[in-house]
ZAMAR-216806 format. One line per 5 residues: number of its first residue (from 1); their letters; for each residue x, y, z of N, C-alpha, C, CB. Coordinates in steps of 0.001 Angstrom, whole numbers, plus 500000, padded with zeros to 6 digits. Last residue first. Glycine has a CB too. Example, Ala and Ser with C-alpha at 12.3 -4.5 7.8 and 13.67 -1.06 7.14 Angstrom:
<sites>
2 = SA = 512850/497750/507080/513670/498940/507140/512900/500030/507870/514084/499402/505725  513190/494310/507800/512300/495500/507800/513200/496700/507800/511308/495527/509046 .
</sites>
This chain:
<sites>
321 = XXXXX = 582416/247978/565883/582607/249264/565945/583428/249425/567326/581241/250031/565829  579447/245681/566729/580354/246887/565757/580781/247977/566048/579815/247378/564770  577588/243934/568648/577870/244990/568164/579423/245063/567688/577463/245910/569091  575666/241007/567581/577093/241540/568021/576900/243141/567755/578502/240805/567024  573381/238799/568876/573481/239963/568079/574788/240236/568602/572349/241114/568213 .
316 = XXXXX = 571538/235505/567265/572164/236148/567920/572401/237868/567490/573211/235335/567986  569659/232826/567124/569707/233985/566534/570504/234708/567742/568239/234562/566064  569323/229495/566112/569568/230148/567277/570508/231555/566770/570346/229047/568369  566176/227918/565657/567378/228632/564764/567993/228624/566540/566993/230605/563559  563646/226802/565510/564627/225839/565037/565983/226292/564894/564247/225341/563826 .
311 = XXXXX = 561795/229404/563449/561790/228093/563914/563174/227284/564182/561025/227411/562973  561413/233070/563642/562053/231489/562996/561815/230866/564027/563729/231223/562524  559650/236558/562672/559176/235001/563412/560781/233544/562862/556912/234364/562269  562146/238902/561540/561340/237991/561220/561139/236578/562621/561998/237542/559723  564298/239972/562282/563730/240595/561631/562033/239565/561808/564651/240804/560210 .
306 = XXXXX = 564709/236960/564324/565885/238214/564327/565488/239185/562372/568198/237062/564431  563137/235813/567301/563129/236500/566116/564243/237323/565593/562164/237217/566175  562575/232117/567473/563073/233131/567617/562751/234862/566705/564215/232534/567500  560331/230272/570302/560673/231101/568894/561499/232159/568912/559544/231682/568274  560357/229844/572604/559323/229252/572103/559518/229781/570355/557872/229741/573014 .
301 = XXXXX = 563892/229074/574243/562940/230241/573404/561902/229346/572789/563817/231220/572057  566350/229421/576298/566337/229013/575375/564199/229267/575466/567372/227493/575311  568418/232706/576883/566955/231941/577148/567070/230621/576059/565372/233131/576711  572378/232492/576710/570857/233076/576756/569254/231924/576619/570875/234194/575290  575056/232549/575293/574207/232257/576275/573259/232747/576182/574503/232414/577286 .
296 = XXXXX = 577570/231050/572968/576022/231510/573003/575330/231436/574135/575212/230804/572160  579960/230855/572215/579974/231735/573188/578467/232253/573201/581084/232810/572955  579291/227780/573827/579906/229341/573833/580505/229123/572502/581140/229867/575180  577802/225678/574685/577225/226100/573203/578376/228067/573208/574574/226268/573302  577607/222665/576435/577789/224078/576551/578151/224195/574643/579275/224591/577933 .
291 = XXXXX = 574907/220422/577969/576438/220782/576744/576237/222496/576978/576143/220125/574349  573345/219922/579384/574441/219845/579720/575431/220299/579583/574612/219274/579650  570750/219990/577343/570804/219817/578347/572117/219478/579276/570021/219162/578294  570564/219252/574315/571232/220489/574534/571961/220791/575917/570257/221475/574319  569766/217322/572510/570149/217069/573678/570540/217994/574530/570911/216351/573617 .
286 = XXXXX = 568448/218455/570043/569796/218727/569701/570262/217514/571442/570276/220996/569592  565544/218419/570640/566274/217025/569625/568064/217421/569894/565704/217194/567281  565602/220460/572623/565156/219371/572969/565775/217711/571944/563581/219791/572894  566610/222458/571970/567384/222445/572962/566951/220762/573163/567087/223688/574180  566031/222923/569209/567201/222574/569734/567667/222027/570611/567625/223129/569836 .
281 = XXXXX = 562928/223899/570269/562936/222581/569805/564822/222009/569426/561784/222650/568298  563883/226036/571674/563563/224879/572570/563487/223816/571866/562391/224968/573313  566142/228063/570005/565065/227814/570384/564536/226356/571050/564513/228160/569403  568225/230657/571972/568519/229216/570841/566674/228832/571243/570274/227458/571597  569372/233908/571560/568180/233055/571788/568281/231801/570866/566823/233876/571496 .
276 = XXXXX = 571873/236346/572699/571474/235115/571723/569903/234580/572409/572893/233653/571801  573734/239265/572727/572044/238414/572854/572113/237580/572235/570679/238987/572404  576054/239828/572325/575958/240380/573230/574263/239744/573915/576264/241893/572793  578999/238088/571120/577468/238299/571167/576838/238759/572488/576788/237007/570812  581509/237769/570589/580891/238306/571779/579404/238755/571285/581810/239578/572418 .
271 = XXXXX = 582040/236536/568197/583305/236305/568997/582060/236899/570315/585151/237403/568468  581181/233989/565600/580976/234871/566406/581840/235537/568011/579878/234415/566520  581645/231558/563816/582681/232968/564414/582453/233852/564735/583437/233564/563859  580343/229171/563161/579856/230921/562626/581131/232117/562941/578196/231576/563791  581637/226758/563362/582282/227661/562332/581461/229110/561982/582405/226767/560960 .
266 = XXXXX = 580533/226515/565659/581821/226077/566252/582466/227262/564853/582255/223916/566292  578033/226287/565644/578614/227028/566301/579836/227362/566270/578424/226789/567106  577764/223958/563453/577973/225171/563234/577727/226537/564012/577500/225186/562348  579008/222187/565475/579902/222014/564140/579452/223454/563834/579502/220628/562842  576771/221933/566784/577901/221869/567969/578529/222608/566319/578652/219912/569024 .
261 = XXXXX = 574913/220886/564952/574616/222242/566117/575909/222952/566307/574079/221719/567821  575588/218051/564535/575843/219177/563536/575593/220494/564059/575013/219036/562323  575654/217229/567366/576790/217388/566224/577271/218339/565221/576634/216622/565533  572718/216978/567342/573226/217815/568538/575166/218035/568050/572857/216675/570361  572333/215292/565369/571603/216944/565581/572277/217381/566036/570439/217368/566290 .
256 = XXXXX = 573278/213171/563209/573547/213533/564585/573360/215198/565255/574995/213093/564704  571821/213649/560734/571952/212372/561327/572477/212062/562702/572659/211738/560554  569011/215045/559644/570680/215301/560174/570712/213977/560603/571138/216570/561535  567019/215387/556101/567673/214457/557344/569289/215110/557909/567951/212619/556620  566623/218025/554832/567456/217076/554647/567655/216412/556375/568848/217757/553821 .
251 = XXXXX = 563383/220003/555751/565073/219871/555667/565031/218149/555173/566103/220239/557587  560889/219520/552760/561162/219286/554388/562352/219294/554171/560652/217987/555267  560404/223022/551455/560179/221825/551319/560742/221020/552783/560831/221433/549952  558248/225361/549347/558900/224942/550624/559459/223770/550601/558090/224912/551670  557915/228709/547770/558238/227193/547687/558854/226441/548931/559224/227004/546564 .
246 = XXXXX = 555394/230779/548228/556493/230111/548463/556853/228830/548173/556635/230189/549434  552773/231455/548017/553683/231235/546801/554761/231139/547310/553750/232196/545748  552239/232670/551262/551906/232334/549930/552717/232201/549096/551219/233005/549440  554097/231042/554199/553984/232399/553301/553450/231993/552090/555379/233190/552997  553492/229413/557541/553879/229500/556558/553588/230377/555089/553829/228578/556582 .
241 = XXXXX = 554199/230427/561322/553057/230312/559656/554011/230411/558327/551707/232005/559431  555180/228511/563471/555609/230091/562720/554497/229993/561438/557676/230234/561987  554539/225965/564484/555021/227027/565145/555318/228379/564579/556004/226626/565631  551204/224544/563039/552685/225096/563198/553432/225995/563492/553110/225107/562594  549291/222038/562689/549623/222795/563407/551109/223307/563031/549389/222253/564574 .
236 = XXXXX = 547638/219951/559917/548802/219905/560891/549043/221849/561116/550443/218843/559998  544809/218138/559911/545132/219882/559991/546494/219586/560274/544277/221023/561323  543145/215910/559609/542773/216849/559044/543804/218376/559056/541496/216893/559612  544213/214755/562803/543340/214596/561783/542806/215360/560409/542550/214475/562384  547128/216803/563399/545950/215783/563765/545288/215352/562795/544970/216244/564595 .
231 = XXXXX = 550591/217112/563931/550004/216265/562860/548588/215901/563559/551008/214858/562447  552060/220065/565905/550886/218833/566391/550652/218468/564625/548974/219604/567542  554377/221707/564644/553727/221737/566118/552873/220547/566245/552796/223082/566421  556816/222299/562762/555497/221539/562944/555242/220831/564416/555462/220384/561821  558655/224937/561763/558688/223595/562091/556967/223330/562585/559973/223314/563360 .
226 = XXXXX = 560293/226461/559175/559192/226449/559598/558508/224959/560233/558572/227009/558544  563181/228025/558570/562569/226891/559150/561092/227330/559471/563380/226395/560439  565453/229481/555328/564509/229743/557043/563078/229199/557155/564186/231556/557439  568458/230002/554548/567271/228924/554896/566451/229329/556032/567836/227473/555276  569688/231934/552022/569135/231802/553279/568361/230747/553578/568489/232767/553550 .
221 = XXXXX = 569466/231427/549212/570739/231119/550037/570311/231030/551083/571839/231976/550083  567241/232735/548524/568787/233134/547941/569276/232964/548968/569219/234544/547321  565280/231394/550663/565369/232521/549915/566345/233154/550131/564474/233255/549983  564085/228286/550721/565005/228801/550421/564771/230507/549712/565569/227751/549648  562063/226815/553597/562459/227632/552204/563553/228830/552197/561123/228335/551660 .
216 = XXXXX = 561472/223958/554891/562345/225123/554771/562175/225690/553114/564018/224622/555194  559814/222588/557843/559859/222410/556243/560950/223870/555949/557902/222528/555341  562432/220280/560148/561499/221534/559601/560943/221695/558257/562199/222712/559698  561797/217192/562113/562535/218348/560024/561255/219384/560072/562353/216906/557503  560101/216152/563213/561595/217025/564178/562253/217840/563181/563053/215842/564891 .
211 = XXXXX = 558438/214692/561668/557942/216069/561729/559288/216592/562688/556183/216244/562475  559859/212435/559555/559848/213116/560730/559583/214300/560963/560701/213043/561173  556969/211430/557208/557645/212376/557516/558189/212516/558715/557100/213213/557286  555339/209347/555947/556212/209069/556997/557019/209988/557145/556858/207997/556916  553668/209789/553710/555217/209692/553479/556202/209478/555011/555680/211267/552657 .
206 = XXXXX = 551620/209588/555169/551856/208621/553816/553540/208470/553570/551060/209446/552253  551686/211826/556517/551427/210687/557285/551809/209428/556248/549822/210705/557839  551760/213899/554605/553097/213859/555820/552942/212465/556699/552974/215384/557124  549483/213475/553635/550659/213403/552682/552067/213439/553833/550593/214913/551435  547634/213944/555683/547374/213017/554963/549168/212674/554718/546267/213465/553665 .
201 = XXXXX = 548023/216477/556169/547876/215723/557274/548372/214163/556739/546284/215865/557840  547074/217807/553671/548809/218370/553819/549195/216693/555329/548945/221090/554910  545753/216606/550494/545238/216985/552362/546535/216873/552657/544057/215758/553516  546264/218305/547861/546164/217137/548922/546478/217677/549920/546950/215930/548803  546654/219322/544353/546013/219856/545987/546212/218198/546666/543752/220612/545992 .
196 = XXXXX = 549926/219494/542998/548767/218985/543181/547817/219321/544919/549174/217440/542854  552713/221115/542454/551534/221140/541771/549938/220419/542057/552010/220713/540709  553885/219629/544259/554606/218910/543214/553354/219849/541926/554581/216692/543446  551283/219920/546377/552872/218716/546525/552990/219207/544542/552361/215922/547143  550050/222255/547943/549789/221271/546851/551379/220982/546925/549008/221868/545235 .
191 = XXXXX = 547189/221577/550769/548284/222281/550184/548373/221928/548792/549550/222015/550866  544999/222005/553552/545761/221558/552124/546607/222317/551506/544943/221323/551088  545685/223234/556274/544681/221287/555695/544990/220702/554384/542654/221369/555381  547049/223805/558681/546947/223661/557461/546144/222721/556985/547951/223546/557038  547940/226843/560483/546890/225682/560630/546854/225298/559048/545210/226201/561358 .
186 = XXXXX = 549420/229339/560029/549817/228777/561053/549149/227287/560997/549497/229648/562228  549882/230771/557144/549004/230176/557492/549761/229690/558695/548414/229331/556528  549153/233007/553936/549874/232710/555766/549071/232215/556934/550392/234157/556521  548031/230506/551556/547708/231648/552368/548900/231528/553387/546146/231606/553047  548542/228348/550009/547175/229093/549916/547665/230476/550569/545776/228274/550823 .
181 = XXXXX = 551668/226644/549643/550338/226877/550616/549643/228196/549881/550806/227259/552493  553439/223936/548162/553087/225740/548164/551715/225331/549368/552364/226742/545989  556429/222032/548336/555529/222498/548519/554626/223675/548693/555584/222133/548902  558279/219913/545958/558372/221020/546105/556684/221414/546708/558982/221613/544752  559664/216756/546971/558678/218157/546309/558544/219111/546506/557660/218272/546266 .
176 = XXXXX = 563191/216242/547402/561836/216396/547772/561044/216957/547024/561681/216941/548758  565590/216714/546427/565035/215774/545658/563678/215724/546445/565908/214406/545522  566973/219312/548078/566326/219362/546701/565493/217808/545957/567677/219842/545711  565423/219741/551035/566502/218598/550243/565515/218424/549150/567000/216901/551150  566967/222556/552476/565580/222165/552040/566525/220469/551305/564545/223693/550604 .
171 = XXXXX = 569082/222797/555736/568725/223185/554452/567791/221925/553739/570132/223538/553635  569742/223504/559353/568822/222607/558245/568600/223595/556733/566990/222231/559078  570667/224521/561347/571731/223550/561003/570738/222991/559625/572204/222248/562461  571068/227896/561713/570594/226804/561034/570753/225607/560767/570541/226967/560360  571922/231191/563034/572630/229557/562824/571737/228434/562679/573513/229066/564096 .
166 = XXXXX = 572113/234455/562814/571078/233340/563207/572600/231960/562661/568997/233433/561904  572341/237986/563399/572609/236890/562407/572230/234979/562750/574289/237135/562198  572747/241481/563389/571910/240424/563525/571935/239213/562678/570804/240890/563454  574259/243870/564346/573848/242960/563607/573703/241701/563917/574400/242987/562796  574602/247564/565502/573955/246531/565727/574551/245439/564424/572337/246948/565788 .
161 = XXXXX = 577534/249856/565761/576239/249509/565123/575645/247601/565597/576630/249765/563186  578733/252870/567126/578615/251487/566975/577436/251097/565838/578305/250887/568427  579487/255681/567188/580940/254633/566067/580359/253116/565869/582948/254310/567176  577823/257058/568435/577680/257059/567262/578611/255692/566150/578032/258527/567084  576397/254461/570661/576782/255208/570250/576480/255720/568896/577632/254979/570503 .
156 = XXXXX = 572373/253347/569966/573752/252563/570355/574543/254173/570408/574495/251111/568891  569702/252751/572345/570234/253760/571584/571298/252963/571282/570492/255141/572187  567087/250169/572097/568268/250444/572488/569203/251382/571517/568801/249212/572738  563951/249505/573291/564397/250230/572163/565723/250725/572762/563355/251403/571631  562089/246488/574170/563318/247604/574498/564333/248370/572832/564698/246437/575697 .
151 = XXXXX = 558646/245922/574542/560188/246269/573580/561269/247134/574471/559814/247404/571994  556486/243464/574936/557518/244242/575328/558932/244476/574093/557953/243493/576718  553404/242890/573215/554924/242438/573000/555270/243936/574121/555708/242408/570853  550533/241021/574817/551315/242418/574300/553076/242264/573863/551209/243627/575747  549398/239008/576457/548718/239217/575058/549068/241324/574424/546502/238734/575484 .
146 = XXXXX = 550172/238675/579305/550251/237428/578315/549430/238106/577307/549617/235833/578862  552622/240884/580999/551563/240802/580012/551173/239292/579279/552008/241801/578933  552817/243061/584130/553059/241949/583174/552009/241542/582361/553465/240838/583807  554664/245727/585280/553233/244987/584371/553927/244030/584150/552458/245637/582878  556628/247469/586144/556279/246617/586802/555238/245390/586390/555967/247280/587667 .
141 = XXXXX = 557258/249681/584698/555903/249559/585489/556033/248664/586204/554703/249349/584836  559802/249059/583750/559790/250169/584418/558268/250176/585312/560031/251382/583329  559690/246492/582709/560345/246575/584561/559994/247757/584487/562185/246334/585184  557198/244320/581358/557697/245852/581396/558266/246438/582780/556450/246796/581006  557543/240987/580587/557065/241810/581842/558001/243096/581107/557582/241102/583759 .
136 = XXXXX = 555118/238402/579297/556551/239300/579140/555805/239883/580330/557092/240420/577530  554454/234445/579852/554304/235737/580170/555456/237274/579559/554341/235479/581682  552640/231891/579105/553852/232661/579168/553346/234480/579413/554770/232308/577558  551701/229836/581531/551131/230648/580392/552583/231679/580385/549342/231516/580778  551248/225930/581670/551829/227020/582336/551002/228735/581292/553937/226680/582173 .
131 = XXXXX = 553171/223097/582183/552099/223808/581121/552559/225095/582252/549976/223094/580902  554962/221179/583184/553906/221276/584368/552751/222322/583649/554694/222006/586008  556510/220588/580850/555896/218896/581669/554714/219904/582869/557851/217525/583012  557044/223193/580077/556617/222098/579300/556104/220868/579604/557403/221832/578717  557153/225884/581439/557963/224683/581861/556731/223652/580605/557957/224268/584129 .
126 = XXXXX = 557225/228427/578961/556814/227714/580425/557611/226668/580210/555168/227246/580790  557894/231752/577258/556994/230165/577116/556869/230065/578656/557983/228500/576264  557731/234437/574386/558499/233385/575650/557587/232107/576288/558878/234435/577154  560445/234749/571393/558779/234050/572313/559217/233329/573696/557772/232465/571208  562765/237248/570920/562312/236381/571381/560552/235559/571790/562991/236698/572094 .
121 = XXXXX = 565267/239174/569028/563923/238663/570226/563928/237390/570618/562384/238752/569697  565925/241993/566774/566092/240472/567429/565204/240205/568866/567839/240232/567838  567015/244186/564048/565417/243678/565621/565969/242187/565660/562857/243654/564942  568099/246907/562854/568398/245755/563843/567000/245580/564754/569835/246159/564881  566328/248515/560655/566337/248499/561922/566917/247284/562358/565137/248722/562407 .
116 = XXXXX = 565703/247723/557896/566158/249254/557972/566787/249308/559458/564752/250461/557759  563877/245488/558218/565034/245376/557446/566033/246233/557817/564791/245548/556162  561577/247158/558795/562169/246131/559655/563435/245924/559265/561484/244891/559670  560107/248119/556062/560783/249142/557383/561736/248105/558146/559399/249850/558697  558582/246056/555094/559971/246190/554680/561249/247303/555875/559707/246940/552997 .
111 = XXXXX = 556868/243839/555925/557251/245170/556622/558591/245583/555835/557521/244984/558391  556583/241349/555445/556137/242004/554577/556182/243838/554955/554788/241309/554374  557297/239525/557388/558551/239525/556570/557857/240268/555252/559286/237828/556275  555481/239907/559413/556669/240520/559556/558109/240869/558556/556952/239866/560450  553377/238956/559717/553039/240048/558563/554166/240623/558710/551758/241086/558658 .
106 = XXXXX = 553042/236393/560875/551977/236559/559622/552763/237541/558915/550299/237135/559976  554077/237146/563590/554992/235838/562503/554241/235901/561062/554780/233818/563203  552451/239412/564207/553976/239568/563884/555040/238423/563091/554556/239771/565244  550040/237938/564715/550328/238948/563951/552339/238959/563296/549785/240300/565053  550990/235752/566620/550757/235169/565755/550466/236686/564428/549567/234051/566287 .
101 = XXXXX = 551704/237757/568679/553115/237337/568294/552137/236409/566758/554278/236118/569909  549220/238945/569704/550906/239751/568851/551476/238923/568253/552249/240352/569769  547835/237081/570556/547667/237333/569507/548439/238336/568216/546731/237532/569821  550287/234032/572176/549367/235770/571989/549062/236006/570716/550273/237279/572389  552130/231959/571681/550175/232146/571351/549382/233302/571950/549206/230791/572070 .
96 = XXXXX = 554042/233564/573956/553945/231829/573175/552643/232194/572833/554081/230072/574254  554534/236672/574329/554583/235492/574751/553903/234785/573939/554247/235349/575917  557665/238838/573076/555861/238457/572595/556104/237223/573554/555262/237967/570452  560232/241401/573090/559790/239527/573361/558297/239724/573570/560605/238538/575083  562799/243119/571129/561380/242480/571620/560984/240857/572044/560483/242758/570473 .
91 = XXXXX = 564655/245210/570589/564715/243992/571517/563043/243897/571747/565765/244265/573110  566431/246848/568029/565348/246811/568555/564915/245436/569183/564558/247270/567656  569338/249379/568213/568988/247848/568022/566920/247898/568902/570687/246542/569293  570436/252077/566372/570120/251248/567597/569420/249835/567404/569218/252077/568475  570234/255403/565493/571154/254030/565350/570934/253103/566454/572757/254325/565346 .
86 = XXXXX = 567771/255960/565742/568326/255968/563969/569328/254979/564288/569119/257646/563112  565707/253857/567995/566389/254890/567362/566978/254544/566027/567389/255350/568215  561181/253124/567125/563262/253393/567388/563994/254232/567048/564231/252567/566818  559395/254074/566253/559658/254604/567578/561185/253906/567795/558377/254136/568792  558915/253065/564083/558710/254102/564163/559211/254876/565228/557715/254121/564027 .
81 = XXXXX = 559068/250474/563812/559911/250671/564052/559970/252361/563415/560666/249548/563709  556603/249732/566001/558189/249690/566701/559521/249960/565384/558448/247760/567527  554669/249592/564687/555247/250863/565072/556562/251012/565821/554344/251463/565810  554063/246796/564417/554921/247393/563392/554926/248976/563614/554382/246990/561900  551847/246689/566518/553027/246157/566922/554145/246433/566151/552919/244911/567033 .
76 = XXXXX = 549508/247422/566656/550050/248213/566335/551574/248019/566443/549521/249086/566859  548059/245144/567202/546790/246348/566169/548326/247420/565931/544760/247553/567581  548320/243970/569147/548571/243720/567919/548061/244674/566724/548133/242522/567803  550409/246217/571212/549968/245092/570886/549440/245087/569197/548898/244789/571958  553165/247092/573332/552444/247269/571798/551619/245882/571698/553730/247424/570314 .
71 = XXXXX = 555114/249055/575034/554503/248093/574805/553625/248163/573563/553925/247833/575865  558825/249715/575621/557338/250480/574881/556610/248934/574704/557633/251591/572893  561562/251868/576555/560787/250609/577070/559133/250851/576476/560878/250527/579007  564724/252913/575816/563481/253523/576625/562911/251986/576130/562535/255328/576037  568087/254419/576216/567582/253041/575929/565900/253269/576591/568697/251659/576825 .
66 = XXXXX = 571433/255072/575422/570278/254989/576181/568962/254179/575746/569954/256255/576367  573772/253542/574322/573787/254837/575106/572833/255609/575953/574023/255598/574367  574535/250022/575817/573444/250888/575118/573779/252157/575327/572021/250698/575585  576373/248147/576611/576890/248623/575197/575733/250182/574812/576631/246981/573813  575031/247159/578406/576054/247990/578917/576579/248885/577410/577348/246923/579743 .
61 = XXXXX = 573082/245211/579728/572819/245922/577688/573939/247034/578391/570450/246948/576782  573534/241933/581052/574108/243369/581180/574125/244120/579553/575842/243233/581895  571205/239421/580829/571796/240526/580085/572162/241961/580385/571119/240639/579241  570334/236731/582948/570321/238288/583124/571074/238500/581596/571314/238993/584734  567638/234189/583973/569317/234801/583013/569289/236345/582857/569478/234144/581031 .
56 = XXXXX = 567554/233306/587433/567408/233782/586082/568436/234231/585379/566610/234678/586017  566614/230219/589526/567621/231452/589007/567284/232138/587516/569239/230806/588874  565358/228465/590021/565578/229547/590971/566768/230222/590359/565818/229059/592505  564315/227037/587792/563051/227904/588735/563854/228822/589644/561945/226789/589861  566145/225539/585250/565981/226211/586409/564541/226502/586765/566724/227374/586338 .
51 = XXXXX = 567916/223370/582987/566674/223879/583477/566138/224785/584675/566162/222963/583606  570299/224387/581041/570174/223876/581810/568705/224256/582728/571342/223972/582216  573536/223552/579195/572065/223707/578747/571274/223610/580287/571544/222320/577505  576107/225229/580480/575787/224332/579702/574207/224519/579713/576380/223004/580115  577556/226971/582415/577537/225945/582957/576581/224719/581775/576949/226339/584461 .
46 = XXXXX = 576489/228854/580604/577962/229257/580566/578464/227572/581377/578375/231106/581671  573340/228433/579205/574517/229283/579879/575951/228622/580176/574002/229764/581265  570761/228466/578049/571933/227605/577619/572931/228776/578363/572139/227242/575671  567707/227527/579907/568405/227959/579424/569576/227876/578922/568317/228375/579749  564059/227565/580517/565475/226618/579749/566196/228098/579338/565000/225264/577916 .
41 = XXXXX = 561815/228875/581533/562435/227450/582977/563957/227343/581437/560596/224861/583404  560360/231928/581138/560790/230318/580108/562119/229643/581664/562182/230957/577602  559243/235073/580220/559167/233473/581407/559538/232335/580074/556892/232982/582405  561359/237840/579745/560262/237403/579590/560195/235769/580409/560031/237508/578033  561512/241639/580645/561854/240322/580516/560717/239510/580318/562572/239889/581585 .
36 = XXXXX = 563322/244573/581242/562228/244088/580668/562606/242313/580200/561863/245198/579357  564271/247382/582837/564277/246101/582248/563062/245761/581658/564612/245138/583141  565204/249674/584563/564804/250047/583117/565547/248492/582788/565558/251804/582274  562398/249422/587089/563675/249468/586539/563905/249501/584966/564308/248380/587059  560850/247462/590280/561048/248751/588816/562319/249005/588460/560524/250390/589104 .
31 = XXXXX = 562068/244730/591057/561475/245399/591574/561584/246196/590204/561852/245790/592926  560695/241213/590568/561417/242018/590741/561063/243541/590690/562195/241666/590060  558649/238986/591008/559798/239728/592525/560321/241079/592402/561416/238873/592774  558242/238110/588701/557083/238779/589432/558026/239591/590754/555746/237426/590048  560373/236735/588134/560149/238122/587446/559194/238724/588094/559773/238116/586010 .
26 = XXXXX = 560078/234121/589915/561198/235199/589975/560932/236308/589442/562352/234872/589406  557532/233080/588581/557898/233099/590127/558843/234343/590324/558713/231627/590643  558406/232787/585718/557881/233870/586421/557365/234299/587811/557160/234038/585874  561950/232340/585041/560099/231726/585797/559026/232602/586342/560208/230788/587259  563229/234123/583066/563637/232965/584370/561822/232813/584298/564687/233750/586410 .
21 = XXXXX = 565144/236620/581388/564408/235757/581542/564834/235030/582882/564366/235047/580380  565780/240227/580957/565842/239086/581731/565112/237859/581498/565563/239422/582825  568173/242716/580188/566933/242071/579757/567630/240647/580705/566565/241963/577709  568769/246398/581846/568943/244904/581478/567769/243836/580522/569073/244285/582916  570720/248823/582532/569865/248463/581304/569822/246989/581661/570532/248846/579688 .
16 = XXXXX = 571294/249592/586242/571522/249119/584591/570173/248773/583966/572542/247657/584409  570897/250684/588663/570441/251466/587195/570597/250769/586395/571057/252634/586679  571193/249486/590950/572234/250099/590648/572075/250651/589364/573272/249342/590780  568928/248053/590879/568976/249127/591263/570117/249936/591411/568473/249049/592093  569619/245722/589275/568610/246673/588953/568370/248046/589769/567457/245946/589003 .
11 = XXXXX = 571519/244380/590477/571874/245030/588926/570849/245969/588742/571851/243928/587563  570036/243493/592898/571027/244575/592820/571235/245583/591667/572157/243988/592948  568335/241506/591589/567845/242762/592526/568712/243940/592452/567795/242386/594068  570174/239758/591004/569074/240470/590335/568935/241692/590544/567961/240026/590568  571176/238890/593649/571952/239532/592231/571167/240600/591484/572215/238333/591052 .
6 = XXXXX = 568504/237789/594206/569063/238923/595082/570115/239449/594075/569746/238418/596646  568059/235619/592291/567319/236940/592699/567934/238145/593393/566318/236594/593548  571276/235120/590618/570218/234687/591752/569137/236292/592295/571400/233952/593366  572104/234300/587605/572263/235216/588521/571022/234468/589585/572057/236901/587873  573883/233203/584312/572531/233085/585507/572789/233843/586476/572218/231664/586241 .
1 = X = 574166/235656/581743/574669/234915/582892/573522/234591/583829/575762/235713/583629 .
</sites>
């Protein structure tokens, strides 16, 4: 829910667990506490998609039985899930191009531990027309960080349980080629189409690719996006790195984004999600800016995470039980 600083203020000293986003004008205000939040101006709340500076989004974690607060950077950021609980959910947010978060999109879907642990998150960002640097903040210190992930490690009862589940509107389109990369790679120069090396810049410029299509690979059924940040000369840029020997390819054209969004909100059936994160490139092709998306509120996001770095998704969590 949006809330106003002084709201803010309150929830936090009345003890609750919370997680927060808003501007970091506002997070810098707030006072110690067992929160933790991160900076981004977009959000999708209850009044619809909507840009702010003077208000932030709050998360009452009321469901938690207890709940402690741990920073980590990159040299050690897969200890989080050493330091969670047996039953509990794990909440992290990395800011936009730290060197955590480009670790954690490289080497996250090779952790198998992760799997074992509910983890969902977030990247956090800035206002996009004025730039900016993203920031997380640790409420019990008070710190803030541009190059550490904040975690909130959340106890649950015994009867509850976490899960974690995402919404995609894009699958791969089998009559495309099929594409592999070299390495985990965020920066690309070549690749191979179909079996063949070629400059990756080149072949997306020849084929007139809308780079707003993610490239996607399919694993058993799952689709998960890897979208494209800057096409320059020689290199195309990209928001999550892409995995060796994978097969990839670009989604299937949508023909009304913000439609098909709406359509599979409408059939996930999620009833109370207690965290969602939709990510900015949604918020931006989908039109997002008005429309309301319940029962999904929350930051909208430089990336999401729910085990793993995604592109393009909007990842949520329910508790059980």
């Amino acid at each position: 829910m949006l809330v106003t600083l002084e709201e803010a203020v309150a929830m936090i000293n009345e003890g609750k667990i919370l997680h927060f986003a808003a501007d970091d004008s506002l997070l810098k205000k707030l006072p110690k506490g067992k929160w933790i939040g991160g900076t981004t101006p977009y959000f999708m709340s209850e009044e619809g998609g909507i840009q702010t500076k003077d208000r932030l989004f709050a998360d009452v974690l009321d469901f938690a039985s207890e709940a402690k607060i741990s920073v980590y950077g990159k040299y050690n950021v897969f200890q989080i899930v050493e330091d969670c609980y047996d039953n509990g959910l794990i909440l992290i947010i990395m800011p936009y191009g730290s060197a955590v978060a480009t670790k954690y999109a490289r080497e996250a879907p090779e952790v198998e531990e992760l799997l074992m642990h509910p983890t969902i998150g977030w990247i956090s960002g800035f206002d996009l027309e004025t730039g900016g640097e993203a920031r997380v903040y640790d409420g019990e210190t008070g710190e803030a960080f541009t190059d550490k992930a904040v975690v909130m490690h959340i106890g649950l009862p015994e009867e509850k349980s976490a899960m974690i589940n995402m919404i995609n509107i894009f699958s791969d389109d089998k009559t495309d080629p099929v594409i592999r990369f070299s390495d985990n790679e965020l920066d690309i120069r070549r690749c191979t189409v179909n079996g063949q090396e070629v400059d990756f810049s080149e072949y997306i410029r020849k084929k007139r690719t809308d780079v707003r299509l993610p490239l996607v690979a399919d694993y058993n059924g799952a689709y998960i996006n890897t979208s494209v940040r800057e096409v320059s000369d020689g290199k195309v840029s990209l928001y999550a790195p892409v995995f060796k020997d994978v097969e990839y390819r670009f989604a299937v054209n949508v023909d009304d984004y913000a439609k098909e969004f709406r359509d599979r909100i409408d059939s996930a059936g999620a009833r109370q999600p207690v965290l969602s994160f939709n990510c900015i490139l949604n918020y931006q092709y989908g039109k997002l800016e008005g429309r309301k998306t319940p029962p999904y509120t929350g930051p909208v996001t430089f990336g999401e995470v729910a085990y793993q770095l995604l592109n393009q998704t909007l990842v949520y969590c329910e508790i059980l039980g």
